[in-house]
Every structure is written in C-alpha cells, then in structure tokens.
C-alpha positions as CSV (number, residue, x, y, z in Angstrom):
1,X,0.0,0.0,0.0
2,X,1.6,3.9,-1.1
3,X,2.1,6.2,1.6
4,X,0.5,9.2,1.3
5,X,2.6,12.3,0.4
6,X,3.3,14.5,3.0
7,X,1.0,17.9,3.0
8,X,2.1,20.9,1.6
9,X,4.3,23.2,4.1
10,X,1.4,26.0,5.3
11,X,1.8,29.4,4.0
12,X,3.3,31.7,6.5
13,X,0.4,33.8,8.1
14,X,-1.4,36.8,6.3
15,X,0.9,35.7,3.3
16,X,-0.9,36.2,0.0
17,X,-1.3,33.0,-2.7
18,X,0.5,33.3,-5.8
19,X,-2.7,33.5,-7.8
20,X,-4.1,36.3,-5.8
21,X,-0.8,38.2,-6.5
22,X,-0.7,37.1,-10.5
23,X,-4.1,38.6,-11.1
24,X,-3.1,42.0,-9.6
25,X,-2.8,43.8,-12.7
26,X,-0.7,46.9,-11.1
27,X,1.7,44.1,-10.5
28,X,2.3,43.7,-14.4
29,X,2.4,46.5,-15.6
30,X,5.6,47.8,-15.0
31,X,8.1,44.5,-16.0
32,X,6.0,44.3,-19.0
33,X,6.4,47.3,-20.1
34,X,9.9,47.9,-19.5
35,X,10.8,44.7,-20.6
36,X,8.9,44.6,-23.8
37,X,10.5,48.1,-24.5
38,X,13.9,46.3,-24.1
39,X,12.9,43.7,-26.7
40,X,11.9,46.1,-29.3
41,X,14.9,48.2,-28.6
42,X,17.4,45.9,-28.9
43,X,15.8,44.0,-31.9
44,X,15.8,47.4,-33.9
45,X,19.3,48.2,-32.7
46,X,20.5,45.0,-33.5
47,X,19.2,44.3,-36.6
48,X,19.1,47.6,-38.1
49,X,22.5,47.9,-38.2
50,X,23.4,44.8,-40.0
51,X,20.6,43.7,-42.4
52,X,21.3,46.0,-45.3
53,X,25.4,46.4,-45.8
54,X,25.2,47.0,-49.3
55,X,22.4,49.5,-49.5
56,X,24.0,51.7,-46.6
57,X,27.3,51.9,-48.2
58,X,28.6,55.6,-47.9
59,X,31.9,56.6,-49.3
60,X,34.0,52.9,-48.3
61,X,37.6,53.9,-48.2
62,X,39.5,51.8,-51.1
63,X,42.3,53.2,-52.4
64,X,43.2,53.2,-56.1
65,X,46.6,52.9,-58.2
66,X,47.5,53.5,-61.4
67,X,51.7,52.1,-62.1
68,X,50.7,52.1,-65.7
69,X,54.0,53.9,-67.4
70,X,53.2,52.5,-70.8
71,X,53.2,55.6,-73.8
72,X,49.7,56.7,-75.1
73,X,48.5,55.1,-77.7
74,X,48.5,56.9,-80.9
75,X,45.4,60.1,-80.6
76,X,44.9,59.1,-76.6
77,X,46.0,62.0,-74.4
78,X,46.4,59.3,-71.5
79,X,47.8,56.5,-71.3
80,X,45.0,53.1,-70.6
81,X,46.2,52.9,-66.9
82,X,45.2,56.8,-66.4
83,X,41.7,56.6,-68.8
84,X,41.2,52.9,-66.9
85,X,41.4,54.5,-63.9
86,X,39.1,57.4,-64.5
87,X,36.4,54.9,-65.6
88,X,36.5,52.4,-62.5
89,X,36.1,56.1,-60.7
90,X,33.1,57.3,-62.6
91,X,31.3,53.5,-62.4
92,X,30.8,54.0,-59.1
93,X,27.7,54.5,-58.4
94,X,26.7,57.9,-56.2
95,X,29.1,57.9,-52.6
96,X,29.1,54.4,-52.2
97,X,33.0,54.3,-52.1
98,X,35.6,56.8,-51.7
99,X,38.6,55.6,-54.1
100,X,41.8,57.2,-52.9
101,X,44.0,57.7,-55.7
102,X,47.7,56.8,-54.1
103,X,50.9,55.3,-55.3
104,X,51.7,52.0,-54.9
105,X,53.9,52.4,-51.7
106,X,51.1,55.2,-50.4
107,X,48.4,52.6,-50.7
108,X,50.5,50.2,-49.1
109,X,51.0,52.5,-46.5
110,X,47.5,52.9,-45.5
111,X,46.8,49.4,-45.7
112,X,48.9,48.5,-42.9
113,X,47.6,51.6,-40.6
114,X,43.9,50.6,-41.5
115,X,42.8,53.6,-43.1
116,X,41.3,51.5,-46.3
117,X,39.5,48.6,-46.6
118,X,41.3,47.5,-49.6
119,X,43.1,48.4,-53.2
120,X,42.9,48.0,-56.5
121,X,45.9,48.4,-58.8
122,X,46.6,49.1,-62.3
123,X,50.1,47.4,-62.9
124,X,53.2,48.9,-64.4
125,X,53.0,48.1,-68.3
126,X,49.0,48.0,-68.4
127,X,49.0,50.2,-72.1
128,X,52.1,47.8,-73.4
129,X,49.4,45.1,-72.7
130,X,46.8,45.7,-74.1
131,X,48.3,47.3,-77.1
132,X,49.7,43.2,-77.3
133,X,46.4,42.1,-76.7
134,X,45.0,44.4,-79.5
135,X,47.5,43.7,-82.1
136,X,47.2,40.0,-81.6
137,X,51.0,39.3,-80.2
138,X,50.0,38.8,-76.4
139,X,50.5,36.0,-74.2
140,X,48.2,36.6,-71.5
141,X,45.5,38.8,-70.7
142,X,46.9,42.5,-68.9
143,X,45.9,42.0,-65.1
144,X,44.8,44.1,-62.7
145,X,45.4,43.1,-58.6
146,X,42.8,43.4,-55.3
147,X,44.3,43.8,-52.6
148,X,42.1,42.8,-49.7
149,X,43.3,44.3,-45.6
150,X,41.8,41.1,-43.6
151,X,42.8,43.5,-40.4
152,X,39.6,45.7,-41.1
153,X,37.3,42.6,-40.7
154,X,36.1,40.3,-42.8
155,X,33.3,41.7,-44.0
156,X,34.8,44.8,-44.7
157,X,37.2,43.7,-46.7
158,X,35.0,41.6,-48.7
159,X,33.3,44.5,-49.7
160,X,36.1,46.4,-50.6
161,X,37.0,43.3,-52.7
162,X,33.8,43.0,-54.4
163,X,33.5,46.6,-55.3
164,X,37.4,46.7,-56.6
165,X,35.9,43.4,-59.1
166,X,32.8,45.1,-59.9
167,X,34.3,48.7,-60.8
168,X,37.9,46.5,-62.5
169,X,34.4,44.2,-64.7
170,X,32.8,47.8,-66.1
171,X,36.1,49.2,-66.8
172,X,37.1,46.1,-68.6
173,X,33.9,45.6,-70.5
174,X,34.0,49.4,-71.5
175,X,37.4,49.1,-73.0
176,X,36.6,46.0,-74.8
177,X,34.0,47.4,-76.9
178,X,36.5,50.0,-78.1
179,X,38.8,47.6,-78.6
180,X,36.8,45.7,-80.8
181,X,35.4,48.5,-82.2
182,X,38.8,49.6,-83.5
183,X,40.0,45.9,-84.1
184,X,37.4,46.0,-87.0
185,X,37.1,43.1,-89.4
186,X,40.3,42.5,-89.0
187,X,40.4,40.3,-85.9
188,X,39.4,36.5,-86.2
189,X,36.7,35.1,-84.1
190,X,38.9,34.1,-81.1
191,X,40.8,37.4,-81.1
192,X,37.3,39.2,-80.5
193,X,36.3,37.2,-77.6
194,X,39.4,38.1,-75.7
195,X,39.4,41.7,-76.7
196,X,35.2,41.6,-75.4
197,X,36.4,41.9,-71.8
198,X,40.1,42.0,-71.9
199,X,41.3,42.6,-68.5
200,X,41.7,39.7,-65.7
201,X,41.8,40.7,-62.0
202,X,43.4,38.5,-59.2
203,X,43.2,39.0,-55.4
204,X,46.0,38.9,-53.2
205,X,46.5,39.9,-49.2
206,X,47.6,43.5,-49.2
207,X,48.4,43.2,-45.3
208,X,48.4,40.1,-44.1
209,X,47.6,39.4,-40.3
210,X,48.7,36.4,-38.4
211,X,46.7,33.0,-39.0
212,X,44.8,33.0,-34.9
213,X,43.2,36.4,-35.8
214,X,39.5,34.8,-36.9
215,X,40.1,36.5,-40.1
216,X,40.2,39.8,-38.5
217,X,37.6,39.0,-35.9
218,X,39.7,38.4,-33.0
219,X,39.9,42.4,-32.2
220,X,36.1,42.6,-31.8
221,X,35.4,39.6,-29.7
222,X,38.4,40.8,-27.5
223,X,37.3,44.2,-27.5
224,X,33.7,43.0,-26.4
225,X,35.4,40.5,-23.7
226,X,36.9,43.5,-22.3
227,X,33.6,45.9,-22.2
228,X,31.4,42.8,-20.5
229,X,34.0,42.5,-18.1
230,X,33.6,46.1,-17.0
231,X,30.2,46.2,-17.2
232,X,29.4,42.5,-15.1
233,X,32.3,43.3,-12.5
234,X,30.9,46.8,-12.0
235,X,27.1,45.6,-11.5
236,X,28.5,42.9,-9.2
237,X,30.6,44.9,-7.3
238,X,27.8,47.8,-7.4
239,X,25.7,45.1,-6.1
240,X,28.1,43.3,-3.6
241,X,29.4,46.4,-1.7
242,X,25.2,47.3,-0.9
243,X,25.0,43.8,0.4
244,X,28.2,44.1,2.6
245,X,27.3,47.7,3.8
246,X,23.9,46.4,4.8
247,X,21.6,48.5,1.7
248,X,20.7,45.4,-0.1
249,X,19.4,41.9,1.2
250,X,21.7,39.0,0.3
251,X,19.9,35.7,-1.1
252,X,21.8,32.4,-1.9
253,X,18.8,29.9,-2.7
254,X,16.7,29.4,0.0
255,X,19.1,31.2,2.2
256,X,18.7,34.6,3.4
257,X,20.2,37.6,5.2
258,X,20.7,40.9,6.1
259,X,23.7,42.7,7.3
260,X,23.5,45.7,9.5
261,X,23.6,48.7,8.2
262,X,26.8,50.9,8.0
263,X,25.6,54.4,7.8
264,X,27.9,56.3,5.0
265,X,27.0,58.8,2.8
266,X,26.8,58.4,-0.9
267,X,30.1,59.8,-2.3
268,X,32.0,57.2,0.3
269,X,30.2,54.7,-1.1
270,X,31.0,55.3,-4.7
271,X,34.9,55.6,-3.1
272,X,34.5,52.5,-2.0
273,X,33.4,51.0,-5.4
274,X,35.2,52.7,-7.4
275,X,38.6,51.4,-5.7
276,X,37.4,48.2,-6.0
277,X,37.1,48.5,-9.5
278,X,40.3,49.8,-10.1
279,X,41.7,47.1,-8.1
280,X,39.7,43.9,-9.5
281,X,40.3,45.0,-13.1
282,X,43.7,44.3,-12.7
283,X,42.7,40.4,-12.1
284,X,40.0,40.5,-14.7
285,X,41.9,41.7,-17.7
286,X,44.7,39.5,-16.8
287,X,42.1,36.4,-16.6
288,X,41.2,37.3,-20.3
289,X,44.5,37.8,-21.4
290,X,45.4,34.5,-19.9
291,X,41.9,33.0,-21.3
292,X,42.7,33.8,-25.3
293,X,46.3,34.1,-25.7
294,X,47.8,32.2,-23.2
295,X,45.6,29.1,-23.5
296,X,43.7,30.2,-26.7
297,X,46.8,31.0,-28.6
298,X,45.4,34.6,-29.8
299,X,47.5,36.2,-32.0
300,X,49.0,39.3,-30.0
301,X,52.0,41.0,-31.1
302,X,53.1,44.0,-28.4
303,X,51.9,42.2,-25.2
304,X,52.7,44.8,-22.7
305,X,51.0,47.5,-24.6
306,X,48.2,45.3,-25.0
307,X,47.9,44.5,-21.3
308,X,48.1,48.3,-19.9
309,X,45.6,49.6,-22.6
310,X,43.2,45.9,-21.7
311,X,43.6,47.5,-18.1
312,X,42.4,51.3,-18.9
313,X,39.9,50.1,-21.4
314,X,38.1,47.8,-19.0
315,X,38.6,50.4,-16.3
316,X,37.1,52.9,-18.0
317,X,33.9,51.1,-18.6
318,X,33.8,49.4,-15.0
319,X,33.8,53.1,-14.0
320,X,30.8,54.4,-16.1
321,X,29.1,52.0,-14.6
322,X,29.6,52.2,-11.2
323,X,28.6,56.1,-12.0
324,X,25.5,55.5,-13.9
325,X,24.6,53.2,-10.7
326,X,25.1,56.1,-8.7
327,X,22.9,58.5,-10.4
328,X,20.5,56.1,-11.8
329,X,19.7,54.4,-8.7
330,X,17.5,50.9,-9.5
331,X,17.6,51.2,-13.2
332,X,21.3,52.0,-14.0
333,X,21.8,48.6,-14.3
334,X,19.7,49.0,-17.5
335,X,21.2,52.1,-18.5
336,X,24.0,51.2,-18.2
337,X,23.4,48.3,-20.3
338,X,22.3,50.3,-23.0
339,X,25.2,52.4,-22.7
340,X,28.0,49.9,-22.9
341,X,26.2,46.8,-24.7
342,X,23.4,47.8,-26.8
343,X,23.8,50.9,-28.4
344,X,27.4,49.8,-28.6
345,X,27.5,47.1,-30.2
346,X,25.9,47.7,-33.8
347,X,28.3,51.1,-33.7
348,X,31.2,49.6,-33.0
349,X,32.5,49.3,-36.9
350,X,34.5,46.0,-36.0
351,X,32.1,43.3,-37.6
352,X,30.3,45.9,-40.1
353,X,32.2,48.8,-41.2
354,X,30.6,52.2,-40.1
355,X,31.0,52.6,-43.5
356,X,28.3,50.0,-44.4
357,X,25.4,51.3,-42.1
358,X,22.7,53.6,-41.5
359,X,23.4,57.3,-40.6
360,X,22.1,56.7,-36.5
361,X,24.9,54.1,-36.1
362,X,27.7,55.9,-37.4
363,X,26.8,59.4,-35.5
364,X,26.5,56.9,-32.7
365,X,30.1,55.8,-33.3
366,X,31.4,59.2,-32.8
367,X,31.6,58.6,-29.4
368,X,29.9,55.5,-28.4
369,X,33.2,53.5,-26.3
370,X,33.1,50.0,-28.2
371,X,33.8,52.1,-31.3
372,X,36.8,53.8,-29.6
373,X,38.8,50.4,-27.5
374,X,37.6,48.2,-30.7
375,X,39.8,50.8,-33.0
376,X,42.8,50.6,-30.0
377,X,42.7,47.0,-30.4
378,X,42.7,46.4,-33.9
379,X,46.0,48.9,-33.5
380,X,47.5,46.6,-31.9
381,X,46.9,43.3,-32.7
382,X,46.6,43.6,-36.5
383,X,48.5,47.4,-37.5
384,X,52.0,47.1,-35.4
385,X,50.3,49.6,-33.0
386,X,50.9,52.7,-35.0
387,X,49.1,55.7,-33.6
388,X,47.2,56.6,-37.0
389,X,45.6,53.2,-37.1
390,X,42.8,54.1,-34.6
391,X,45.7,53.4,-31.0
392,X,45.6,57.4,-30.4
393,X,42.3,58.1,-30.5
394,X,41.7,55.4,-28.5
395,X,43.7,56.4,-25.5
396,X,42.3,59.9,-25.7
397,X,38.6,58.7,-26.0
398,X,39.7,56.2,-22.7
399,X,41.0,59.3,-20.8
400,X,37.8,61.2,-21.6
401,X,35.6,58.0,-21.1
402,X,37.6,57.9,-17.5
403,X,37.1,61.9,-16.6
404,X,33.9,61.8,-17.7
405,X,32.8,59.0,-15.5
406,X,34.5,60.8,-12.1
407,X,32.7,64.2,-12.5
408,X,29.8,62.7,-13.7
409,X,30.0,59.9,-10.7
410,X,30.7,62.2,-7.7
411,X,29.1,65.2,-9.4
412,X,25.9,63.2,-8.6
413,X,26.4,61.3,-4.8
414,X,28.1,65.2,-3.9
415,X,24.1,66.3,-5.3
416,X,22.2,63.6,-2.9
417,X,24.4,64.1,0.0
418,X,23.9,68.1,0.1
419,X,19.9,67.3,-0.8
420,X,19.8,64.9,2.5
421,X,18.8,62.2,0.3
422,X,19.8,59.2,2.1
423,X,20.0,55.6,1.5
424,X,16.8,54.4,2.6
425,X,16.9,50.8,4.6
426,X,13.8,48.6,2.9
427,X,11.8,47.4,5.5
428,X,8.6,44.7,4.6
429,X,5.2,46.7,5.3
C-alpha cells in the first residue's frame, strides 16, 4: 500500500497566494512594459545595423593605383592605366565608395595603418598590354590586382573586394567594346572574344595578419570580452558592496540575510566601489589575457601594450558604470546596459564597417566606447600599434571615457548628500 505524500508546508500567516498576486494587474504592468521596450529596442538596434550592408554603403575607403607607365597610344592624351582608372572612378555608383587615388607604396601605406579597406591596382605596363592584346601578339590577358586588408574585418574587406571586381568588370567591359570596335574586321573570331572583356583581376592579401586572428575577428570579440568584463564586474561589485554595507538583502537559494547597516554617505560609497574596481580589473583583464592568448593562442604582437591599454579600457567602462549606478539608482543597471552593450555594439564598426550602415549608427560611433577600445585594439593586434591606425584616438577617447565618469559619478552622490537624500533601509510593510 503507497504512503500518502506528506501535505504541503502551510503558507506563512497573512501571506498572500501566488494567484491572488498574479491577477493584480498593477503588478504587471511595469516589467511588461519595460521589458517589452527592451525587446523592441534591442531588436531594432541590432538588426538595423546589420541587415542591409550594401544598400547603406557611404563613401568605403578603397584606395586606387595606377603604375601604368606604358606611352599613349596613338590620338589618346592618356595612357590606358590613367583613362582605366578614371572609368573604375566614374562607375561608381553615387558615394558608395571613396577611391583614394595613391601610389603604390602610399596605398601600401595605408593598408597596414587601417585607413582602407582594400586596393585596387593598375600594374606597371597596363598600355604595353593591351596594345599586345590588340595587335594579336599577347601571351596573357593584362591584369589588374585586389588587394584585400583582412585586419579591417572580414566583412569589410570583402566589400572592398567585391566593389574593386565590380568597378575592374565595367572598366574592362568598357574598353573592350573599343577595342573591338577599333580591331574592326580584322580580328578573327577568337581574337574578339578576348578583346570583349580583356582585363583579368586576381586578389591577393595587401596586409596580411597572423593566421589565430579569426580572419580579423579576433579584435572585436576581444574588444567585447573587455567591455562585459567592465560592465558585469561593475554591477557585481555595485551590487556586492550594498550587500556588505547592509543597503541590499543577500539571497543564496533558499538562504537569506541581512547585514547591519553601516551608515555612509553616498560619495564614500562610490569611493569604496570605485577602488574596488580599479583594483579587481587588474585580475579580470589579466584572466582574459590568460583566457585567449595564453591558452587560446590569440595572435598578440606588443603584449605589454596590449595589457596596460586591456587594463584602462576595461577600467574605463567598469567606472561608467559604477557612475550611472550612482545617479540612476535601481535602473542603472539598464542604463547602463544600453550604454556599454546595446547601443554599442551595432556602432562599434568592428564586424560591419561604419561605412556600411545607416546614418544613427555611425553618429552613434562618434563617441559611443566600443567604437573607440575596438579601434585601439585592432591597432594593436593587427597594425603594429601605430598611432594613425585608430591606437591614439583610442587612449584619448579612454582618458575622456575615464574623466567623464569621475565628474559625472561624484558630481551626482556630492548632489544627494547636500539634498539629504539618504540611502533608505527597505523594510517589509
């Protein structure tokens, strides 16, 4: 014969039933509307800045060089590199890209300090070529090269790739008809099909970056591992010092307790977590360094530099948000959140260029922080840590970030210490 289950353990006295509670409407009202505004924020931000690369091109940095020192042919005023490269200029379409018209060792240049995405060159001899081609005494078709920067992120280089194809195709096709044009009768059958699109294009690296980089990803999912870090060990130590100081109950499962209240004001509180900060980002950021290039095997040339600036870029985050907690109260959690994470992530420029979505993102990549440690980074790991490549700006936008967060911080405990607005002490009705 079963035994019969034991009863239920009685509710404590003058509690309320969970179904009582679930059909007081007051009660749902606020988490559903603040969380469903989170959803439908984040959903926009995310996916607006990613779902349309192509049509939110504006003015893509690829550079553009012509070697061509071949003579003019007979009644040209340019030589075909020059006219070649003045079509692949006027085929593009409206501000799409910006095509920087450099020298070979100019383009090169700006390849390794990240300043293009990519390059397409016109090779020394181009007019010898094709004059071959014409007059039926070539070898091989005249060639043009992409040069693709993996260090700007994949996708961005594979736009600069397939524009630099695209433009190098129109150009070619447009010479080809007057080509054939002026080949007349004259050229066989097989001689006309070549001299229809005469120009070949190959892609090679233009600045190649070591084979652990996940093709040029590696600086964003660092940068990001850096940014959470701030963020979750400034909520947790926002969260733990209220708990020690007796402002916050403490709940470990079913366990649960309450510390006594140390009275302190405000400002001394934000003291107190703002050391802490400094102090425990020293052990984070040497965790993740440990994490993905001391087990991982990240590439990471310039390992001091990269530890001090992991240090001040994590810093600076874990201290915006221990001062957006201080002003914010209850919800800075959230705004902080949206701060560091959500409007940060989609304007960040390290998985889709700036270049490559709408307006909002890239005014929002002015100064939004991911933008700024994701271009220190990418410095650093993939540009030899030259100062043009983004590293500068970096360290400037990290000692505003860091100011910033101070005033702003104390500017705001100073304001509820002088209003007597004191930590109240929760205490069940």
């Amino acid at each position: 014969m079963a035994s019969a289950s034991p009863p239920p353990a009685p509710a404590p006295a003058g509690g309320a039933s969970a179904g009582s509670l679930l059909r007081r409407r007051k009660l749902w009202v606020f988490p559903a509307v603040l969380s469903g505004l989170v959803a439908l924020l984040l959903s926009l931000l995310y996916m607006g800045g990613i779902l349309t690369p192509d049509g939110s091109l504006h003015r893509l940095p690829v550079a553009l060089v012509d070697a061509d020192d071949g003579r003019r042919l007979p009644g040209e005023r340019q030589n075909l590199g020059a006219q070649f490269s003045s079509a692949i200029v006027s085929s593009s379409p409206g501000d799409d890209v910006r095509w920087r018209r450099l020298t070979r060792a100019e383009a090169q240049d700006q390849l390794a300090a990240g300043k293009v995405y990519g390059a397409l060159v016109v090779p020394p001899g181009f007019t010898d070529s094709v004059r071959a081609l014409a007059g039926g005494t070539a070898e091989k078709r005249p060639t043009l090269t992409v040069l693709t920067n993996p260090g700007m992120g994949s996708l961005g280089s594979a736009l600069a790739d397939q524009i630099s194809e695209r433009a190098a195709a129109e150009a070619s096709q447009e010479l080809g008809r007057r080509l054939t044009e002026s080949a007349g009768g004259d050229a066989t059958p097989a001689q006309r099909l070549l001299l229809r699109d005469p120009v070949a294009v190959t892609t090679e690296v233009g600045h190649p970056i070591g084979s652990r980089s996940g093709l040029g990803l590696s600086a964003f999912y660092y940068t990001l591992l850096l940014v959470l870090a701030g963020f979750l060990a400034g909520n947790i130590i926002h969260n733990g010092v209220d708990t020690g100081l007796g402002y916050a109950d403490s709940e470990l499962g079913p366990w649960h307790s309450r510390r006594p209240t140390v009275p302190v004001s405000r400002t001394s509180t934000l003291v107190v977590k703002m050391g802490m900060t400094a102090g425990l980002t020293v052990l984070t950021t040497a965790l993740i360094m440990v994490a993905t290039i001391g087990i991982l095997g990240m590439d990471a040339p310039h390992l001091p530099l990269l530890a001090v600036f992991s240090y001040c870029a994590s810093l600076a985050v874990g201290l915006g948000v221990q001062a957006i907690n201080a002003a914010f109260g209850g919800i800075g959690q959230l705004v902080a959140m949206f701060v560091f994470i959500a409007l940060a992530l989609p304007s960040s420029g390290a998985t889709v260029p700036l270049e490559a979505v709408p307006e909002f993102y890239r005014v929002l990549g002015i100064f939004e922080p991911m933008r700024q440690l994701a271009s220190g980074v990418r410095s650093i790991l993939y540009f030899d840590a030259r100062a043009d490549a983004g590293l500068a700006r970096a360290w400037v936008m990290i000692a505003i970030g860091v100011a910033a967060a101070l005033a702003f911080g104390f500017a705001m405990a100073r304001y509820y210490d002088r209003k007597g607005l004191h930590r109240m002490v929760p205490r069940p009705e």
